[in-house]
TORFIFI-80325 format. One line per 8 residues: number of its first residue (from 1); their letters; for each residue x, y, z of N, C-alpha, C, O. Coordinates in Angstrom, 2 decimals, padded with zeros to 5 digits, always signed. Example, Ala and Ser with C-alpha at 12.3 -4.5 7.8 and 13.67 -1.06 7.14 Angstrom:
<recs>
1 = as = +013.19/-005.69/+007.80/+012.30/-004.50/+007.80/+013.20/-003.30/+007.80/+014.24/-003.32/+008.46 ~ +012.85/-002.25/+007.08/+013.67/-001.06/+007.14/+012.90/+000.03/+007.87/+013.41/+001.14/+008.04
</recs>
This chain:
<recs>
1 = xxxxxxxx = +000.84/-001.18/+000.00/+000.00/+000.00/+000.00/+000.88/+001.24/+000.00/+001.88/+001.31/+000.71 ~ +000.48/+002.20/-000.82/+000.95/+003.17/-000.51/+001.35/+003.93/+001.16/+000.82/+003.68/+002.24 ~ +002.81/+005.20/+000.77/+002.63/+005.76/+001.93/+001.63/+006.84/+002.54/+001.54/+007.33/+003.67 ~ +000.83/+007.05/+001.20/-000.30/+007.71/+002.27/-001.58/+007.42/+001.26/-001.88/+007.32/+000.07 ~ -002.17/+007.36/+002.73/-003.65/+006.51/+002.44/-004.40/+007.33/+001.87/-004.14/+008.54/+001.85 ~ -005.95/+006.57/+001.07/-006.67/+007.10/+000.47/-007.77/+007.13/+001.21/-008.62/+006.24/+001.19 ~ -007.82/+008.29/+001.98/-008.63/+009.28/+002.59/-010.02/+010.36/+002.40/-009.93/+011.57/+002.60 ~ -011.01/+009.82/+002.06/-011.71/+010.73/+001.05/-012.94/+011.19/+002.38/-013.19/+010.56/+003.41
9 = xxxxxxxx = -013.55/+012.53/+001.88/-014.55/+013.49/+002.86/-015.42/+013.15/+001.94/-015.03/+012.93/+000.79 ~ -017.09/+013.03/+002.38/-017.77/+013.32/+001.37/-019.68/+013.33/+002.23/-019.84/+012.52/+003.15 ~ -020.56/+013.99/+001.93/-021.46/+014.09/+002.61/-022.25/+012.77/+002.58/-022.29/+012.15/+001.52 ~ -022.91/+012.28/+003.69/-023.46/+011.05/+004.27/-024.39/+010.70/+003.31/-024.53/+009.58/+002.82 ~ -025.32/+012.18/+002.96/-026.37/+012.11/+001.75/-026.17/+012.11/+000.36/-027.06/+012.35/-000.46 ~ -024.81/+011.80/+000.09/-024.40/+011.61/-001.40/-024.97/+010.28/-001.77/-025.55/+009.80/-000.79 ~ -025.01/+009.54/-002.75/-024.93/+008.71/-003.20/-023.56/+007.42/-003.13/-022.50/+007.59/-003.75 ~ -023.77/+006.43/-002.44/-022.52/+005.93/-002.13/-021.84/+005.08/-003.16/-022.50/+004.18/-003.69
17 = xxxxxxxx = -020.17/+005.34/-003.63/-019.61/+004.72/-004.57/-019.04/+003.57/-004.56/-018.63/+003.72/-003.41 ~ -018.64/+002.52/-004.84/-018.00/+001.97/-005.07/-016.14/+002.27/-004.81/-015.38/+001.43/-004.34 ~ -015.87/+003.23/-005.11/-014.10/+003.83/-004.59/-014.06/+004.65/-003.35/-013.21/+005.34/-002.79 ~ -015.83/+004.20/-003.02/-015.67/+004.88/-001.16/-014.42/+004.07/-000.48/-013.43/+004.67/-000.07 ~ -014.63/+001.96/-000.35/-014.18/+001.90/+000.32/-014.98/+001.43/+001.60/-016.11/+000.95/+001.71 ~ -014.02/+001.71/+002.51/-015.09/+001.83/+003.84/-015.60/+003.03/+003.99/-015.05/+004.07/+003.62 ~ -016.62/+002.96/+004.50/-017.87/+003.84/+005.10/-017.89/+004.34/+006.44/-018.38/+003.61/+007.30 ~ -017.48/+005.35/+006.72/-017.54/+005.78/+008.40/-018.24/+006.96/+008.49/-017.95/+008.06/+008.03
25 = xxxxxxxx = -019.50/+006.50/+009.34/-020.06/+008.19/+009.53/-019.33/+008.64/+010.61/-018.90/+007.79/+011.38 ~ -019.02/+010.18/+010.92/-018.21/+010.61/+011.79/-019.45/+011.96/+012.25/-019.24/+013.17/+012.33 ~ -020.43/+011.39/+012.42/-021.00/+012.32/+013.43/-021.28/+012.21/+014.36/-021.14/+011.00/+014.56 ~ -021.85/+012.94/+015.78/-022.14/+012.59/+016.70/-023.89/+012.06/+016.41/-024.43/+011.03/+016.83 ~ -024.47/+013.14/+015.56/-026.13/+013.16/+015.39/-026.38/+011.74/+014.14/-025.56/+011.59/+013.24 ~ -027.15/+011.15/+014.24/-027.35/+010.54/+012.53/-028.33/+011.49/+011.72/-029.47/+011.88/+011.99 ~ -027.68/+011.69/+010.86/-028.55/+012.50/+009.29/-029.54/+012.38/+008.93/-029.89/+011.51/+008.14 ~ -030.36/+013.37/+009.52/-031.56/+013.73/+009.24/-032.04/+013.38/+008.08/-031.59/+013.79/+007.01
33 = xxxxxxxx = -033.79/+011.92/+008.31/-033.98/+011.95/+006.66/-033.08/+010.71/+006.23/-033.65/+010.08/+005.34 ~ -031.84/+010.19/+006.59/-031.00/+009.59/+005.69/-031.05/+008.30/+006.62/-030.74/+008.28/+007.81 ~ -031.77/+006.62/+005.41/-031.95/+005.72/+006.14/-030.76/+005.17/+006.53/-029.73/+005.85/+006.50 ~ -030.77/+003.71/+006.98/-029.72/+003.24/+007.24/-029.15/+002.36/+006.29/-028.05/+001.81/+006.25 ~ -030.48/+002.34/+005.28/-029.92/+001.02/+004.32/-029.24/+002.27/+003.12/-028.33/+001.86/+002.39 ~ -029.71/+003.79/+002.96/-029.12/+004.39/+001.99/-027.72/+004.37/+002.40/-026.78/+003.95/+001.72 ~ -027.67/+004.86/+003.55/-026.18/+005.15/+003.68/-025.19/+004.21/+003.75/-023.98/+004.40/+003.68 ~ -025.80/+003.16/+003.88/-024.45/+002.12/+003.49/-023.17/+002.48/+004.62/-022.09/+002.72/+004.09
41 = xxxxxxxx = -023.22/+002.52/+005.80/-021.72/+002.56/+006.56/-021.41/+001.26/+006.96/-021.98/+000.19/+007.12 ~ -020.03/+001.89/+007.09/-019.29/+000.56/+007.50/-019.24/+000.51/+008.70/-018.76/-000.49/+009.24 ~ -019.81/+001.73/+009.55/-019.51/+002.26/+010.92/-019.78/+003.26/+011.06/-019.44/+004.20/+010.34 ~ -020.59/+003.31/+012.20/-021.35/+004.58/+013.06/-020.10/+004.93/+014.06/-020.22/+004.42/+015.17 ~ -018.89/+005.73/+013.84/-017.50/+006.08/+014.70/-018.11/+007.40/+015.38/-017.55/+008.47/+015.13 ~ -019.30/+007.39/+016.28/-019.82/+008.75/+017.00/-019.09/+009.01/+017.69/-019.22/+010.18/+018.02 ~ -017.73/+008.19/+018.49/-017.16/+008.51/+019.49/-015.89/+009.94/+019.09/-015.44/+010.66/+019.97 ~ -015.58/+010.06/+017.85/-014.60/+010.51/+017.50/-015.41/+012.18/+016.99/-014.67/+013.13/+016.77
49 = xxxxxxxx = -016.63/+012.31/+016.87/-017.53/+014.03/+016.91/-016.94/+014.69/+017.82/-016.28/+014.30/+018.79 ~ -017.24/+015.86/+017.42/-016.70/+016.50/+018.56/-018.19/+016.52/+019.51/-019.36/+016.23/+019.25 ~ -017.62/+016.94/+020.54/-018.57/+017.20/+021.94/-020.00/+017.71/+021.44/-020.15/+017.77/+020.22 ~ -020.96/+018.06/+022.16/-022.22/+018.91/+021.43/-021.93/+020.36/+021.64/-022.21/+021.25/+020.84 ~ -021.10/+020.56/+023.23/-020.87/+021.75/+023.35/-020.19/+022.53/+022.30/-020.56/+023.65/+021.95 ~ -018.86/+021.71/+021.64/-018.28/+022.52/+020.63/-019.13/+022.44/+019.51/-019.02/+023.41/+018.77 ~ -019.82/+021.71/+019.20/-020.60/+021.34/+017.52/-021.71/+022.89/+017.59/-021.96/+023.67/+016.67 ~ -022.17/+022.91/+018.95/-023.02/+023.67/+018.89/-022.75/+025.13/+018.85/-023.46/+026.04/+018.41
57 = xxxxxxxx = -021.17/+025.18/+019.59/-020.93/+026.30/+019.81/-020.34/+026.97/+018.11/-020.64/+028.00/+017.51 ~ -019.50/+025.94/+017.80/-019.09/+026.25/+016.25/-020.37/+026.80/+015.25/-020.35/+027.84/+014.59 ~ -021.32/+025.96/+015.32/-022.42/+026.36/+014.49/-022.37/+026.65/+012.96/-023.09/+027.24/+012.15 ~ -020.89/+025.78/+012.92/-020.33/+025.74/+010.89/-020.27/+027.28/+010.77/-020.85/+027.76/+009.80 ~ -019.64/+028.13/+011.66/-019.64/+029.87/+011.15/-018.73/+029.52/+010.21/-018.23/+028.42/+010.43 ~ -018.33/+030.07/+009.23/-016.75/+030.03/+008.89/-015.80/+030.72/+009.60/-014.63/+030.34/+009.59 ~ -016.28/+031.95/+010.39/-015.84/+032.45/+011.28/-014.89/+032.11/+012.46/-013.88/+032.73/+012.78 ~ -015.31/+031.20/+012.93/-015.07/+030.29/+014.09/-014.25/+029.07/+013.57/-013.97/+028.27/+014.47
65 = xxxxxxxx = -013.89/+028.79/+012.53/-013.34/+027.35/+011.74/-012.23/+027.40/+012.56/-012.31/+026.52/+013.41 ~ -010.79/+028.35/+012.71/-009.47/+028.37/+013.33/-009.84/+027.94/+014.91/-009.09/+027.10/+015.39 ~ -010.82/+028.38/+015.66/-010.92/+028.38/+016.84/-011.39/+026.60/+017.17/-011.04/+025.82/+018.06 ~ -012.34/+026.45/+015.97/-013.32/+024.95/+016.06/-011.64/+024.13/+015.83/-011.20/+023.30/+016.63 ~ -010.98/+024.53/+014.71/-009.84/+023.35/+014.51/-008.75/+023.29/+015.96/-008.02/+022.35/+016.27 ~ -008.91/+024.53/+016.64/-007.83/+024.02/+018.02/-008.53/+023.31/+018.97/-008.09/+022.33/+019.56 ~ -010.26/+024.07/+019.20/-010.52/+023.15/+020.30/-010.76/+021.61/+019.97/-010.54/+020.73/+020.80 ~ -011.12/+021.43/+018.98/-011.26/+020.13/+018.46/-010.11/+019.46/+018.56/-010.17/+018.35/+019.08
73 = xxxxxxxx = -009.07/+019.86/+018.18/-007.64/+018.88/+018.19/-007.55/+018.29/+019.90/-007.29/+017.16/+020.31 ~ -007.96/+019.81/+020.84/-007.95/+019.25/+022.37/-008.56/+017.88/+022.87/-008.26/+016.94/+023.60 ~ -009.76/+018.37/+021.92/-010.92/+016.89/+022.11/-010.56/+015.39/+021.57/-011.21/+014.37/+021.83 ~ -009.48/+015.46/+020.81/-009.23/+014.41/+020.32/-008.25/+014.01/+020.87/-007.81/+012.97/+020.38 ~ -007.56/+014.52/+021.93/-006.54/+013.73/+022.73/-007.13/+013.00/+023.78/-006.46/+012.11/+024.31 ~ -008.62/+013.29/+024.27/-009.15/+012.82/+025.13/-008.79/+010.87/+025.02/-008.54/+010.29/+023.96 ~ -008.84/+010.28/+026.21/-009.02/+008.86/+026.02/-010.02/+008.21/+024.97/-009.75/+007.37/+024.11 ~ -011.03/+008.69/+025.21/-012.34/+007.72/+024.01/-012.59/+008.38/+022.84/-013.50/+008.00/+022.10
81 = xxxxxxxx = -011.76/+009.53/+022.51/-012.18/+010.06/+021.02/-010.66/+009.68/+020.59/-010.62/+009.09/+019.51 ~ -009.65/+009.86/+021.10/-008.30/+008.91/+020.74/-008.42/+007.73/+020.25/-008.11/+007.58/+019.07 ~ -009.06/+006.28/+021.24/-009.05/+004.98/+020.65/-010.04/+005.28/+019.44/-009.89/+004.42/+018.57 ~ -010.95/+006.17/+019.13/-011.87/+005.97/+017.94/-011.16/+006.75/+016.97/-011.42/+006.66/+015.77 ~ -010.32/+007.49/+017.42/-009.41/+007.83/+016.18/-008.49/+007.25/+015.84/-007.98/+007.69/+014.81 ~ -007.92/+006.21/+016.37/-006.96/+004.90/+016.22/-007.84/+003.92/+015.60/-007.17/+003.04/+015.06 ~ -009.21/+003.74/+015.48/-009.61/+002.91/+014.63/-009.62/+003.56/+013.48/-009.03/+002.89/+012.63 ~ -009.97/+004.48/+013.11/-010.14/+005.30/+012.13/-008.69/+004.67/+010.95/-008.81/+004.15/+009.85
89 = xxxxxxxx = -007.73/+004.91/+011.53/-006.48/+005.29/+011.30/-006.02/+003.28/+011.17/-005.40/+002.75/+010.25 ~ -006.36/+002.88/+011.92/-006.44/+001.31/+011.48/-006.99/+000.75/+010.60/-006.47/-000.26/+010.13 ~ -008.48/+001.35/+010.01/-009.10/+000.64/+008.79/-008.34/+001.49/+007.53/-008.32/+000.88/+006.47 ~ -007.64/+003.00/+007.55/-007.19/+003.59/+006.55/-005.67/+002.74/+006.09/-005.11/+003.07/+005.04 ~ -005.21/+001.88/+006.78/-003.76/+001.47/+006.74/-003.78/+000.29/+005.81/-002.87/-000.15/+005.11 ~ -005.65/-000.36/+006.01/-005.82/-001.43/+005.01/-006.81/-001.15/+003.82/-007.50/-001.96/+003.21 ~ -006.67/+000.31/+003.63/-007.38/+000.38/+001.99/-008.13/+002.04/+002.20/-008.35/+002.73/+003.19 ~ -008.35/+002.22/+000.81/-009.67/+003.79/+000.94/-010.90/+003.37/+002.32/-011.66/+002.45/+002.65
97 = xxxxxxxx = -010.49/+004.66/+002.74/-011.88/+005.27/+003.75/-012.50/+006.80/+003.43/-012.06/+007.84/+002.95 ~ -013.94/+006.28/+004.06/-014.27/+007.20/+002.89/-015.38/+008.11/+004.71/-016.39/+007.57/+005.15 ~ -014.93/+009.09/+005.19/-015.36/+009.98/+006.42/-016.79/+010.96/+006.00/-016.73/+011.93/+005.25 ~ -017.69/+010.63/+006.48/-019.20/+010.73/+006.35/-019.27/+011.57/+007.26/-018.82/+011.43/+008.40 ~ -019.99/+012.78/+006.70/-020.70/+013.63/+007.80/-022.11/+014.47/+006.52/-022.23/+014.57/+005.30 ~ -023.02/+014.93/+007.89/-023.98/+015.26/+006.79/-023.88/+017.09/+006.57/-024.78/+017.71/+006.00 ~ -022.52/+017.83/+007.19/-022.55/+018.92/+006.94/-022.40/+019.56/+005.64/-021.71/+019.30/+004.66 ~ -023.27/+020.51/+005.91/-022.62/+021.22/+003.64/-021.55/+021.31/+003.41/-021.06/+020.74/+002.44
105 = xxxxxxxx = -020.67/+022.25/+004.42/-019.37/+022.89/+003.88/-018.67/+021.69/+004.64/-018.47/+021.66/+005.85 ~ -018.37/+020.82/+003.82/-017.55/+019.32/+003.96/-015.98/+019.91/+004.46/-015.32/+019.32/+005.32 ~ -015.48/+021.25/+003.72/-013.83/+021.69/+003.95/-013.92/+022.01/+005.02/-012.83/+021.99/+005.59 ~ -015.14/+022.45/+005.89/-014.72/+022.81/+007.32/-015.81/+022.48/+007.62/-016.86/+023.10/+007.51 ~ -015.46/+020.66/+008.31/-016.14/+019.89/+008.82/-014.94/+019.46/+009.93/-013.78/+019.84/+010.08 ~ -015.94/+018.33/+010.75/-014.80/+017.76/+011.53/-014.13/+016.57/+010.78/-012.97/+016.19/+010.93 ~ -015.16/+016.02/+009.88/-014.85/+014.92/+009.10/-013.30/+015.21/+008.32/-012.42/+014.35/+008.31 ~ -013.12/+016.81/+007.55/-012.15/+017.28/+006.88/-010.60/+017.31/+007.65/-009.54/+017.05/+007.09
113 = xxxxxxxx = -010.77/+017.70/+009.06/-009.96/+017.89/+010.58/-009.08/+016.41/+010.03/-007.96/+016.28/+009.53 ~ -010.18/+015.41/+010.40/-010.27/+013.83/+011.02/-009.14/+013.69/+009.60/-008.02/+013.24/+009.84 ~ -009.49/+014.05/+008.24/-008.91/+013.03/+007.58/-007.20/+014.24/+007.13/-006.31/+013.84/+006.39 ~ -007.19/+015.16/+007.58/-006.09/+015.37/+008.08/-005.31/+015.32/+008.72/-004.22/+015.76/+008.34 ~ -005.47/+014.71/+010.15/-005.26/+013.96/+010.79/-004.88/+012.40/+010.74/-004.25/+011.95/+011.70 ~ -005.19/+011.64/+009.78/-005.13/+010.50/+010.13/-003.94/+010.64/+008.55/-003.14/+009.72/+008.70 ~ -003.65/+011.28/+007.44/-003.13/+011.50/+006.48/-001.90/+012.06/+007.18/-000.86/+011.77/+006.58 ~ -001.76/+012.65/+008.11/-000.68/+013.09/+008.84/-000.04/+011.98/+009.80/+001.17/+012.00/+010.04
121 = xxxxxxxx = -000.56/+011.40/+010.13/-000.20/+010.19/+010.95/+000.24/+009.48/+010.21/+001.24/+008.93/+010.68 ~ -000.10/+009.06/+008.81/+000.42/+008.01/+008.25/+001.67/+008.64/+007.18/+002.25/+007.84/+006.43 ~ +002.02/+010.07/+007.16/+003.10/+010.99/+006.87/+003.98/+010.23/+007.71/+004.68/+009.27/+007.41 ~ +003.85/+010.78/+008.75/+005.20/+010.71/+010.41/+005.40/+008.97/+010.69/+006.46/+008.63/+011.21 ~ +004.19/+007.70/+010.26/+004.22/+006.43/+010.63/+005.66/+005.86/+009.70/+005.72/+005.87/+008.47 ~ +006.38/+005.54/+010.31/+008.03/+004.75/+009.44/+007.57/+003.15/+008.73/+007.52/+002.09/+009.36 ~ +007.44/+003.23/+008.07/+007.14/+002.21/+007.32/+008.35/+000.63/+007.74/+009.57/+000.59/+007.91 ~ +007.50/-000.24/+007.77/+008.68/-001.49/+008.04/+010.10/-001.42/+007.50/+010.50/-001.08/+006.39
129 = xxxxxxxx = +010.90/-001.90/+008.82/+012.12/-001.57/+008.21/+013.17/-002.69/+008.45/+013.38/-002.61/+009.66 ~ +013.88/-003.60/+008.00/+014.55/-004.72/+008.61/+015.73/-004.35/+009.06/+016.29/-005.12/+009.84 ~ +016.20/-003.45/+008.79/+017.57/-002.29/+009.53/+017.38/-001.78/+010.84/+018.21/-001.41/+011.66 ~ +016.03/-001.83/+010.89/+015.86/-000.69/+012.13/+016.38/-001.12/+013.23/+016.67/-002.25/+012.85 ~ +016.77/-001.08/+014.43/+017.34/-001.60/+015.76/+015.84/-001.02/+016.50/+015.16/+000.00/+016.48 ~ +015.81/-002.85/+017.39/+014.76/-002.92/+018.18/+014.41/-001.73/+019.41/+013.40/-001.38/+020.02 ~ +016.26/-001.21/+019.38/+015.18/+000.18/+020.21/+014.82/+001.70/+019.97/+014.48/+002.58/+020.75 ~ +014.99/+001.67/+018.71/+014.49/+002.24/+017.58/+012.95/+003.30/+018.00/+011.92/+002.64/+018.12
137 = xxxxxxxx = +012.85/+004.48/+018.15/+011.27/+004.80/+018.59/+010.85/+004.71/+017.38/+011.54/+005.07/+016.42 ~ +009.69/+004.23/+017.28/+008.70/+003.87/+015.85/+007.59/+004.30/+016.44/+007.07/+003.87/+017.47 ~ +007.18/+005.36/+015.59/+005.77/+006.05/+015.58/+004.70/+005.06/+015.58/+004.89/+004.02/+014.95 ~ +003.51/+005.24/+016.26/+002.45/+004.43/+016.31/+001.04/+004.78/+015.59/+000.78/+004.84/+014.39 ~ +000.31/+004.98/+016.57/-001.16/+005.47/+016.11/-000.90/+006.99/+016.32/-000.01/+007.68/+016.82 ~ -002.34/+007.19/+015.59/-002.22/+008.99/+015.41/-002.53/+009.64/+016.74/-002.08/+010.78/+016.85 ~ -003.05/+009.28/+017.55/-003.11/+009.39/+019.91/-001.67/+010.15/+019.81/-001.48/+011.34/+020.05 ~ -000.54/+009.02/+019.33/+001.09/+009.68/+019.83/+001.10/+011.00/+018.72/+001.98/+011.86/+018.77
145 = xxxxxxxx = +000.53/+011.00/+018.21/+001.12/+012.44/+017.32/+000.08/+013.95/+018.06/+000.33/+015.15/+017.93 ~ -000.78/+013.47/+018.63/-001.63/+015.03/+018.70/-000.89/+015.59/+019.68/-001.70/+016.18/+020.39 ~ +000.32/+015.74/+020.15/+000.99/+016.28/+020.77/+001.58/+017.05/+019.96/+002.01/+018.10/+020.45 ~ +001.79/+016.84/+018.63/+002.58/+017.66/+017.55/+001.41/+018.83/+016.72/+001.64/+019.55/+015.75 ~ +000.40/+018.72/+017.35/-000.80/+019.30/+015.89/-000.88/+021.16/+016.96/-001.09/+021.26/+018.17 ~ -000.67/+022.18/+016.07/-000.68/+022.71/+016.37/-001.91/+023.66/+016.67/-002.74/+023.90/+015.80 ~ -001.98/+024.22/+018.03/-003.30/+024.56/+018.52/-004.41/+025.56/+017.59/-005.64/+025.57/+017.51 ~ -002.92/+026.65/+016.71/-003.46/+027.55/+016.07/-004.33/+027.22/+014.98/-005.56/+027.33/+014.89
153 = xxxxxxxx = -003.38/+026.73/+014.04/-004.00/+026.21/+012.66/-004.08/+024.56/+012.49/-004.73/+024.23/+011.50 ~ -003.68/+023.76/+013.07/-004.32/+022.71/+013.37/-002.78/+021.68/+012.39/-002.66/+020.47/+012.55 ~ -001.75/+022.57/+011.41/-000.81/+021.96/+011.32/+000.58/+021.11/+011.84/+001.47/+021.75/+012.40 ~ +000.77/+019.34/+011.58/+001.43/+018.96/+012.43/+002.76/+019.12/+012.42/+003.38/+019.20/+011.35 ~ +003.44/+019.20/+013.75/+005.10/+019.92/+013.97/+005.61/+018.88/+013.46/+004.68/+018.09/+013.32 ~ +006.71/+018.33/+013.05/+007.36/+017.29/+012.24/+008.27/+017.19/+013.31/+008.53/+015.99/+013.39 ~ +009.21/+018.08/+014.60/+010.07/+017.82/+015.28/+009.89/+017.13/+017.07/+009.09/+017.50/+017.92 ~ +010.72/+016.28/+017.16/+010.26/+015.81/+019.11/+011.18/+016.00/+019.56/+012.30/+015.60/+019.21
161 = xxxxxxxx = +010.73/+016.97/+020.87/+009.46/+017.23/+020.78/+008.86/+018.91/+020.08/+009.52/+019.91/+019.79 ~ +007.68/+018.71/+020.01/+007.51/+019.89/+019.08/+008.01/+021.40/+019.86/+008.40/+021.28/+021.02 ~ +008.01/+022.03/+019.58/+008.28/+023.68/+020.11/+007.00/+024.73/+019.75/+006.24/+025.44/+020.41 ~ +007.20/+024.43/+018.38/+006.75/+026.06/+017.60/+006.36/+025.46/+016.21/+007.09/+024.63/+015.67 ~ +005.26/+025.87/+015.68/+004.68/+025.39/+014.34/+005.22/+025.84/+013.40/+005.04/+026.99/+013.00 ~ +006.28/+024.68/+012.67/+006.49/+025.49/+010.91/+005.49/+026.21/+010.08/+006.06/+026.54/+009.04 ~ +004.42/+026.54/+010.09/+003.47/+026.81/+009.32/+003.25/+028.36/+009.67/+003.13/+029.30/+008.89 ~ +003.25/+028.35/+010.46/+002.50/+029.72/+011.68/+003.14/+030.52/+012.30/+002.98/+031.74/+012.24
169 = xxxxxxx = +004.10/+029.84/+013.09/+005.04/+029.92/+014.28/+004.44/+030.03/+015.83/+004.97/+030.67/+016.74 ~ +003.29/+029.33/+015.91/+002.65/+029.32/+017.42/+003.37/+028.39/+018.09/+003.83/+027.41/+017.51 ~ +003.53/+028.59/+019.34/+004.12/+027.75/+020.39/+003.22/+026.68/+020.64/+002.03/+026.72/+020.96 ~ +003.90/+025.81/+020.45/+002.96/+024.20/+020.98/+003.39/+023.77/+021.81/+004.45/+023.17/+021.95 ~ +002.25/+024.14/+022.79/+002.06/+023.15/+024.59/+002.58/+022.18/+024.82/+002.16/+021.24/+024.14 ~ +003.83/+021.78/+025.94/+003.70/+020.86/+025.83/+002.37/+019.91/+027.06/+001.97/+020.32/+028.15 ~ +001.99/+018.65/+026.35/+000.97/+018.21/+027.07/+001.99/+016.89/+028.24/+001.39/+016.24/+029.09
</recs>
């Protein structure tokens, strides 16, 4: 397989393809209107939405997108939106996934966040290596990287441990 996976956004109420792949809805709500046999998922991943407080508070402004992409990154270090973003990131390692949400503006969704995220993880993941020495640190699931994603613009630091965002130059916390 390639080194980076085929990652695709696309609304829940589309019509589902064939080069979807797997099927993951990534909302917290299910889509209004939209049965269960249309949508065809491979998985209801509600754990990995953000909170209601932030969904609600965001309210898709475009306004608010920079603010929604830091607090959201916070939310995803949590314990149970982590392991559901490690599945995420486990079914993408064995083929196209295809991240379902039923919002309009799909580019600033959480679904869009998610599959930047998991495309970044599999950037920084070292591919098998028979050279490597067993004590070797080898990147894991995308959990070990949100320490690198930066609070501002949501781009990940490439250095450990991180400092300051190449992209931006915001200082990244350490957690």
């Amino acid at each position: 397989m390639a080194d980076q996976p085929d990652i695709r956004v696309r609304r829940a109420y589309d019509l589902p393809s064939p080069e979807d792949g797997q099927r993951f809805l990534v909302d917290r709500l299910w889509p209004r209107g939209l049965s269960k046999d249309a949508a065809r998922i491979t998985d209801w991943v509600k754990d990995v939405a953000p909170s209601s407080e932030l969904r609600k508070w965001y309210g898709h402004d475009p306004a608010r997108f920079a603010e929604f992409r830091q607090r959201y990154a916070a939310e995803l270090r949590e314990p149970v939106r982590a392991k559901a973003l490690t599945r995420l990131n486990e079914a993408a390692k064995h083929g196209t996934i295809t991240l379902l949400t039923a919002t309009r503006d799909i580019e600033r969704s959480q679904a869009a966040l998610l599959a930047e995220q998991l495309r970044a993880a599999a950037a920084n993941r070292r591919p098998p290596d028979a050279s490597a020495g067993e004590d070797e640190d080898v990147p894991g699931d995308p959990a070990c990287w949100l320490h690198r994603v930066c609070p501002a613009c949501g781009n990940v630091a490439p250095a450990e441990p991180p400092t300051a965002c190449p992209q931006c130059g915001t200082a990244i916390p350490r957690i």
